[in-house]
C-alpha positions as CSV (number, residue, x, y, z in Angstrom):
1,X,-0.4,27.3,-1.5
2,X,-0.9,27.6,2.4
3,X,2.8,26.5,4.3
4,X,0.8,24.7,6.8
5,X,-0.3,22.2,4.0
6,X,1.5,18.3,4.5
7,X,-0.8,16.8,1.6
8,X,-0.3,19.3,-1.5
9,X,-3.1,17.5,-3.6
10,X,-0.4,18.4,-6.5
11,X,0.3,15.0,-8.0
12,X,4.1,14.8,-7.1
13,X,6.2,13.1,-4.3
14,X,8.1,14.8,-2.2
15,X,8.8,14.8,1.2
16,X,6.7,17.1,3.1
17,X,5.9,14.1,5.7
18,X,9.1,14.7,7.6
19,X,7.2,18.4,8.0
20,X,4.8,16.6,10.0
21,X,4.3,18.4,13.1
22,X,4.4,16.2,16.6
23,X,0.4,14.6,17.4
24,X,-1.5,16.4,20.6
25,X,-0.7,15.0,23.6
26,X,-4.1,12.4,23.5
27,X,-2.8,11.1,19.9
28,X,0.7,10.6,21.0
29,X,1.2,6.8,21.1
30,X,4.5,5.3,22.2
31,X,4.4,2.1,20.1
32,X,8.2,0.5,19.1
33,X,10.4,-0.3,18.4
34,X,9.7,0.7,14.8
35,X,9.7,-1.5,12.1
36,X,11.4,-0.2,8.7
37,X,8.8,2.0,6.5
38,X,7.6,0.4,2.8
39,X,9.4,1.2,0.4
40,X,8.3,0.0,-3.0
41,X,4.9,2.5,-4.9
42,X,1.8,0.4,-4.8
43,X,1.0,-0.7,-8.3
44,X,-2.6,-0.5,-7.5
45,X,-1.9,3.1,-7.1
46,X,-0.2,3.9,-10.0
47,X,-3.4,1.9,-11.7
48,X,-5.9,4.0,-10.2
49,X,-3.7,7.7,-10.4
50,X,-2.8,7.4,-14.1
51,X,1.0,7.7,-12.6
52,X,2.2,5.8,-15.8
53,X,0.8,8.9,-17.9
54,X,1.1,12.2,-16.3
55,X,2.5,11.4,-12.3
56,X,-1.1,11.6,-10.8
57,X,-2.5,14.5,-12.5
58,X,-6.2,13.4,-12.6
59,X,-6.5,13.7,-9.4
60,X,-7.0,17.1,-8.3
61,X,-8.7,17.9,-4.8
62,X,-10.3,20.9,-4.1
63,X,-9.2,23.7,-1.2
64,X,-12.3,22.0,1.5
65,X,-10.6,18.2,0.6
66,X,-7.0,19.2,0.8
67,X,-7.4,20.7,4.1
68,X,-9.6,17.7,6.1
69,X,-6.6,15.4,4.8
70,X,-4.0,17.3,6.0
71,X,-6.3,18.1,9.4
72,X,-6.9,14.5,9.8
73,X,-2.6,14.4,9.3
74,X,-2.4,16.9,12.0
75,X,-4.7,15.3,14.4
76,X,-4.0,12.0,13.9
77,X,-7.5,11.3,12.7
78,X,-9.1,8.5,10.5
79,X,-10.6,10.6,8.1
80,X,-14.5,9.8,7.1
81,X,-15.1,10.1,2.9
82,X,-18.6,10.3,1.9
83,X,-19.7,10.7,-1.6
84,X,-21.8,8.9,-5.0
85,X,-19.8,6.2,-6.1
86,X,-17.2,7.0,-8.6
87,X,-16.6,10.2,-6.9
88,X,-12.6,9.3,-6.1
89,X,-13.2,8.3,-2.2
90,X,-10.7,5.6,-2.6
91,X,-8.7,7.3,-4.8
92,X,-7.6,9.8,-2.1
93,X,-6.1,7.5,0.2
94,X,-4.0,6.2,-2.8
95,X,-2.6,9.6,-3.8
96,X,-2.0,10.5,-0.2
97,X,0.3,7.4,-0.3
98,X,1.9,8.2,-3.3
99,X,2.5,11.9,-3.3
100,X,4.0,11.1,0.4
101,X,6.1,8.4,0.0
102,X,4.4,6.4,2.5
103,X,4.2,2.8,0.5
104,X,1.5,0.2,-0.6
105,X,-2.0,1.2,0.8
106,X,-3.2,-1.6,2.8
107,X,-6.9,-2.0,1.9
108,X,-9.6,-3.5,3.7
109,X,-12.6,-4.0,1.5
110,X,-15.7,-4.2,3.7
111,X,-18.4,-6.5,3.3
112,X,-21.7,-7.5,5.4
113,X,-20.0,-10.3,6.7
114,X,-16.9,-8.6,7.8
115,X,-15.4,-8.4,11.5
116,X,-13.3,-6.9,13.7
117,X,-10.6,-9.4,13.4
118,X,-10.7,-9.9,10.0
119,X,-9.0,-6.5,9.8
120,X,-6.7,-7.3,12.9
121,X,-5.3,-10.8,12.3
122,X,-6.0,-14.3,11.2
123,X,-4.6,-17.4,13.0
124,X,-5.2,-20.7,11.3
125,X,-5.4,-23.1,14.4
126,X,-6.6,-26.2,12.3
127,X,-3.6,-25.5,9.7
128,X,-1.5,-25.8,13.0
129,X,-3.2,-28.6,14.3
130,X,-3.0,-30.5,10.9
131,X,0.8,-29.7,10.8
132,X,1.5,-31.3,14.0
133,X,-0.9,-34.2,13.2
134,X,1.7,-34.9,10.4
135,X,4.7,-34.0,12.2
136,X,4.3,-36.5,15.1
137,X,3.2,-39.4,12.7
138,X,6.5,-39.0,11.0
139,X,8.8,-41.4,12.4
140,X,12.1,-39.5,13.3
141,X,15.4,-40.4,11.2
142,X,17.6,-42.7,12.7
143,X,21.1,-41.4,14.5
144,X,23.6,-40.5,11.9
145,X,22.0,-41.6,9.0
146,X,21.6,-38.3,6.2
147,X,18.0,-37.3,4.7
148,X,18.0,-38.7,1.1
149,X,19.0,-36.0,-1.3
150,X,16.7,-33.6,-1.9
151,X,14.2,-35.1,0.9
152,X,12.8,-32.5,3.6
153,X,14.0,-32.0,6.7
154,X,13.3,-34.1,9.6
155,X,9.8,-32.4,11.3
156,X,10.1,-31.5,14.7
157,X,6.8,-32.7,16.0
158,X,6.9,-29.5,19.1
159,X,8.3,-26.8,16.9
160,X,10.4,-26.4,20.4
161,X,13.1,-24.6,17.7
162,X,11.0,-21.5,17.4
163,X,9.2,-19.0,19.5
164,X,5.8,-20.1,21.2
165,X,6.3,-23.8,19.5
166,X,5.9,-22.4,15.9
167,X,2.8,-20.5,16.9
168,X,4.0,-17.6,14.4
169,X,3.8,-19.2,11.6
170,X,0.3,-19.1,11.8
171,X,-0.7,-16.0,12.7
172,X,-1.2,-13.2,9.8
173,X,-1.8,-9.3,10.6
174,X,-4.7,-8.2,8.5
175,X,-4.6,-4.7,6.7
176,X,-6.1,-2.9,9.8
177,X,-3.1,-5.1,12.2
178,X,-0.8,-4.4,10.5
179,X,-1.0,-0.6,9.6
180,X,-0.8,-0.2,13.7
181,X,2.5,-1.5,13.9
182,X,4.9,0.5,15.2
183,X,6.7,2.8,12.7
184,X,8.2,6.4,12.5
185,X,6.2,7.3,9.5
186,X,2.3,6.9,9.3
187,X,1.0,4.0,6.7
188,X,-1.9,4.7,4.5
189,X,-4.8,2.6,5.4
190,X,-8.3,2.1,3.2
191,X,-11.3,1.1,4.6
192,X,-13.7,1.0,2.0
193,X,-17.0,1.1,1.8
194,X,-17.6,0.5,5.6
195,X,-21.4,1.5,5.5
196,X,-21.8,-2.4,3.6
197,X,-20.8,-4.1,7.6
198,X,-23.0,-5.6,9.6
199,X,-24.2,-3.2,12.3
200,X,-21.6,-4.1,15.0
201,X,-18.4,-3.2,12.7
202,X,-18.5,0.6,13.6
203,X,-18.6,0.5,17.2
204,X,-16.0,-2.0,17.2
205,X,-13.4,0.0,15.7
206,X,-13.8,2.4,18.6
207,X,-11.4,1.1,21.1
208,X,-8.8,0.1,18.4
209,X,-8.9,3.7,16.8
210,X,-8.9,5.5,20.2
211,X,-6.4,3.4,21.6
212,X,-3.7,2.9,18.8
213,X,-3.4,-0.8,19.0
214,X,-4.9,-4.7,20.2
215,X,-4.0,-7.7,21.3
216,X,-3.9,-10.9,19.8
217,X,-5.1,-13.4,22.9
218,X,-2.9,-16.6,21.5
219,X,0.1,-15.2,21.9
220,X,-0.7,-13.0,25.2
221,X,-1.0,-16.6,26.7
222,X,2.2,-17.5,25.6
223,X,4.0,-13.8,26.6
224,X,5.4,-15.3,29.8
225,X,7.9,-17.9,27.5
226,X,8.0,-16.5,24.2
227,X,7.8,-12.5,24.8
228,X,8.4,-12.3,20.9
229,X,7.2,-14.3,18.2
230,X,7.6,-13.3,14.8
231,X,4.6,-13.4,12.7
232,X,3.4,-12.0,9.2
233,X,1.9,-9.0,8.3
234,X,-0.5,-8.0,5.4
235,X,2.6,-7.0,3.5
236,X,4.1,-10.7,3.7
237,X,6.8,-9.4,5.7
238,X,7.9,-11.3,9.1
239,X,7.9,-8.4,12.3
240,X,7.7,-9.3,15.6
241,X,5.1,-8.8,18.3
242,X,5.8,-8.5,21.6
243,X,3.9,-9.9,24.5
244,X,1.1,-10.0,22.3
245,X,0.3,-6.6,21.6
246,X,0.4,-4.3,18.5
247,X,0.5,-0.9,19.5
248,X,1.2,1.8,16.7
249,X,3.7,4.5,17.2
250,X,2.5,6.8,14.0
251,X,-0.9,6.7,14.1
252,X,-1.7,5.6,10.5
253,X,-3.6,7.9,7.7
254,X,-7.0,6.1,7.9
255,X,-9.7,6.9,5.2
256,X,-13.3,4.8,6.1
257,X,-14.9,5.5,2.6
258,X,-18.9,5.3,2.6
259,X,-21.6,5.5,0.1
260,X,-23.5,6.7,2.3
261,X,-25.9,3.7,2.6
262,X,-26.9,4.2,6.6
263,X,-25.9,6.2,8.9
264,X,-22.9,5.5,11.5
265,X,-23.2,6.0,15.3
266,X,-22.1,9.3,17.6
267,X,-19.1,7.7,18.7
268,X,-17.7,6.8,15.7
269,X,-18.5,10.4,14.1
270,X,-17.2,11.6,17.0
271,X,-13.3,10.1,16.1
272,X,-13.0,10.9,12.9
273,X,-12.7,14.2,10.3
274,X,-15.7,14.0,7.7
275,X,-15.4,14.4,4.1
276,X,-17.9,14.9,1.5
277,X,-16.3,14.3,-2.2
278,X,-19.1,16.0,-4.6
279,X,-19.4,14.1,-7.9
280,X,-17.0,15.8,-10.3
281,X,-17.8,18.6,-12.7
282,X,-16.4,18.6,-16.1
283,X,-12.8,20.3,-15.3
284,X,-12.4,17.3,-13.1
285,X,-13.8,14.2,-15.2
286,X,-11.6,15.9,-17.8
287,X,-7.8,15.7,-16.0
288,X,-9.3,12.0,-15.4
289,X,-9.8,11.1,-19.0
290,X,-6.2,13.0,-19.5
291,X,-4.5,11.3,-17.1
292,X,-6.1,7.8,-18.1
293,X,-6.1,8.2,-22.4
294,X,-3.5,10.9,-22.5
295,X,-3.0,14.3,-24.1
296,X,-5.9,15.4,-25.6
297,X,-8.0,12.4,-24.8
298,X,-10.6,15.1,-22.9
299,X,-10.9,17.3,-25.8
300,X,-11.7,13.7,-28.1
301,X,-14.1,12.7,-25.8
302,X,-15.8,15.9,-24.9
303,X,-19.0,14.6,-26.1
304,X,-18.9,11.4,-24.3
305,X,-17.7,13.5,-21.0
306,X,-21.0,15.8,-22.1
307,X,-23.2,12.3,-22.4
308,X,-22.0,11.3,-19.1
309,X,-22.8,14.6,-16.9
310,X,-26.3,14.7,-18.6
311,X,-28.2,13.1,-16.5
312,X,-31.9,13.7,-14.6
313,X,-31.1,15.0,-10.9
314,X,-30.9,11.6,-8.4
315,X,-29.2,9.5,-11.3
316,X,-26.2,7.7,-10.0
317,X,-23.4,7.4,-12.6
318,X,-19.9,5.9,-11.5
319,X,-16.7,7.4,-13.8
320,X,-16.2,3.8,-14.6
321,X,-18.5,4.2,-16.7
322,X,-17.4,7.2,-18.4
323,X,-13.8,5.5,-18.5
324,X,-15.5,2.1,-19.9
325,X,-17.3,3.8,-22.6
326,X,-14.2,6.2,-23.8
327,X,-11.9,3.0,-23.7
328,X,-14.5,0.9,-26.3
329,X,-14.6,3.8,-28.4
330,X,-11.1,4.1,-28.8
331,X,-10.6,0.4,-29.7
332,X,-13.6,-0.1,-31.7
333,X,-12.1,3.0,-33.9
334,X,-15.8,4.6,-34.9
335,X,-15.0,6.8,-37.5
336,X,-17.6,6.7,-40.2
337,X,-21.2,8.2,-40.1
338,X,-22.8,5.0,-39.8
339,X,-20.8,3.7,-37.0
340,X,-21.5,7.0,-35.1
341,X,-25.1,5.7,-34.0
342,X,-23.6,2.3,-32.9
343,X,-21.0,4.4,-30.5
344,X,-23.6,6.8,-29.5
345,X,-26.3,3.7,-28.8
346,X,-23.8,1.8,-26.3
347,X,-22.5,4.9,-24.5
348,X,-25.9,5.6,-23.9
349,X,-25.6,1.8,-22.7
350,X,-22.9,1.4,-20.8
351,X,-23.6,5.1,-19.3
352,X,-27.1,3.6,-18.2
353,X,-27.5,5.2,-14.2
354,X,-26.6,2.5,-11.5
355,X,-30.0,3.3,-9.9
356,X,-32.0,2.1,-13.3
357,X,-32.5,-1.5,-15.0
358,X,-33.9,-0.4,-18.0
């Protein structure tokens, strides 16, 4: 295997991140201080990798895949993933994550009514508002008398305690917010299925991707008094932010999946590596079943694996399906001749292409 390769693809952690080399000069961002790196494997990871069975081993990318992830690590690049669904476009960014040690994947699903700041931050004013509301119409505790056990403590209607009067608390970094704070190792972000957005969402990602960070207007206001506020991020952690900006130091792995449902503009093409995951033969809907059902699983369920790549050309087929209809078969335990035609009938059912209704 090539030396200058980061991600292996090979289904094992190590710690070929700290091989990393420095980003060129226009990707070098001077975010900080940094924040401490995740620690603890994504269980949705180890879910959708089979780790539990054989450490990632169904997923397998090719030579063309395992160099655009590793030249989007070089570059410091949000990597693009096209491909049929069920082709392992998420999938990628989760075993990045996992065979690199760099933590939870913070995911961003996409949906048509999804917006910029969704994936930046939220900030619940009337949650605030309503807090206060109930804070100032407490009447305050006498001098010197003690709370009655096991009563809360006495609000304090101006939060003047805490940074920015309490504003903090409100705030929340999204997936996108908070995978551009400030650390010495990249975090793996997942952007899927951006092609469902409404048509604005792609060009608005162009600043923030270019630039490495944003601002969050409510506590820019407040920068002149409170230069820090602590807030929380998508990982339910409290970090700080500092006069109201996020800037990232390592620019985070980025993978924008698409199903290629419309097409995105220049610009946006323009910043990122593109992808394309072809549906997967037979050697590679094999590992998957391996990695999923175990040893000999793929050699079981050859003829379902057969059933699913059998299809006419411009069927759409997810591996769900394949998974789904392998999983019934094992639990309904079909073993006799007549019970054959009821497994082959609903394989042929749940295997029905996405693009069909009857």
């Amino acid at each position: 295997m090539s030396d200058w390769l980061i991600y292996r693809g090979a289904g094992a952690p190590h710690d070929g991140i700290e091989q990393l080399p420095p980003p060129p000069p226009w990707r070098d961002f001077d975010g900080g201080p940094d924040i401490p790196p995740p620690t603890a494997l994504d269980p949705a990871s180890e879910r959708r990798l089979g780790v539990l069975r054989r450490e990632a081993s169904h997923h397998r990318p090719g030579e063309t895949e395992r160099e655009l992830v590793n030249a989007a690590l070089y570059l410091r690049r949000p990597l693009l993933v096209t491909g049929a669904p069920g082709s392992g476009k998420s999938t990628l960014a989760h075993s990045v994550a996992y065979e690199l040690g760099l933590g939870r994947v913070l995911s961003w699903p996409v949906v048509s009514r999804s917006t910029l700041r969704d994936g930046l931050y939220a900030y619940d004013a009337i949650g605030r508002l309503q807090d206060l509301q109930i804070a100032r119409a407490t009447p305050p505790r006498p001098a010197g008398q003690d709370a009655p056990e096991g009563a809360a403590p006495a609000p304090d209607p101006d939060h003047t305690a805490e940074p920015g009067g309490g504003i903090g608390r409100y705030i929340r970094l999204g997936p996108l917010g908070t995978a551009l704070l400030p650390a010495a190792r990249p975090r793996v972000l997942l952007v899927d299925e951006l092609d469902k957005s409404d048509i604005d969402l792609p060009n608005d990602l162009l600043n923030v991707l270019e630039e490495g960070e944003f601002r969050i207007p409510e506590l820019e206001r407040l920068a002149g008094s409170a230069p820090e506020v602590r807030v929380l991020s998508d990982d339910g952690a409290p970090v700080t932010v500092r006069d109201g900006r996020v800037r990232c130091h390592a620019f985070p792995f980025i993978v924008l999946t698409s199903n290629g449902e419309r097409d995105f503009p220049a610009p946006l093409l323009r910043r990122c590596i593109h992808l394309h995951i072809p549906a997967p033969d037979k050697e590679r809907l094999a590992a998957m079943v391996r990695a999923h059902f175990g040893e000999g699983a793929a050699e079981r369920h050859a003829s379902v694996i057969d059933s699913f790549l059998d299809r006419e050309p411009g069927d759409v087929r997810a591996v769900d399906q394949l998974f789904n209809a392998i999983h019934l078969t094992q639990q309904a335990g079909w073993t006799d001749q007549d019970e054959e035609e009821t497994r082959r009938r609903l394989t042929a059912e749940l295997m029905r292409p996405l693009d069909r209704t009857r």
